[in-house]
N, C-alpha and C positions, 0 to 999 in steps of 0.2 A: 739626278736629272741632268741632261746633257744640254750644253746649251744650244745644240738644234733642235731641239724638245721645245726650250723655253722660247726660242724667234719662233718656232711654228706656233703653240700658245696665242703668239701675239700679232701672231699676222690671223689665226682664226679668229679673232676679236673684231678684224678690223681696222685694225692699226696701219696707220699709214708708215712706211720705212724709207727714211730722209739718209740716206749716207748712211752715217754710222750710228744714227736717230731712229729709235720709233718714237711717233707723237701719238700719244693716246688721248682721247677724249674722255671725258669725267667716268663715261656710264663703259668704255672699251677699258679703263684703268681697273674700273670694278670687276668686270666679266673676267677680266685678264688675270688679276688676284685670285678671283675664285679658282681659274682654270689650275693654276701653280697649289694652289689650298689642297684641292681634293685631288693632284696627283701624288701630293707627296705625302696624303691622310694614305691612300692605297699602298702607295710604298711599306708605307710604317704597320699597313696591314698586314702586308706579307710577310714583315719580319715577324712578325707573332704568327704567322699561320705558321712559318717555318720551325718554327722551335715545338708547334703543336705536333706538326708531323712529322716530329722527330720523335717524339713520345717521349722527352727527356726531362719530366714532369716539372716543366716552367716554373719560377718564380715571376711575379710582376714584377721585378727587380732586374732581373736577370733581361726581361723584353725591353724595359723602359732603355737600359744601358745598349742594349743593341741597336733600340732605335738611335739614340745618342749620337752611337759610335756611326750614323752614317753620315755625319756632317765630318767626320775625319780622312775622308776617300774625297 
């Protein structure tokens, strides 16, 4: 996720942008969460789609490590 992914995120929320601040309110902190939640539930999807349609008969092992491996980029 880039981080002009994540200020948009958070300006779809709602959020006010103070300088180098956003201020979220309790229920725009939530929304906001979620938003980041299920972008990066879809990411971690695709890395399993990917190995499906490779037809490179996947371990859960083998997906779990790839998804892993995309907090190291």
């Amino acid at each position: 996720m880039t981080q002009d992914e994540i200020i948009e995120m958070a300006l779809v929320v709602g959020t006010i942008e103070d300088g180098d601040f956003f201020v979220f309110k309790h229920h725009e902190l939530e929304a906001f969460a979620k938003l980041v939640a299920a972008k990066e539930r879809e990411a971690c999807a695709k890395v399993c789609d990917s190995f499906q349609a490779r037809d490179v008969g996947m371990q859960p092992a083998e997906c779990a490590g790839a998804i892993r491996a995309r907090g190291d980029y």
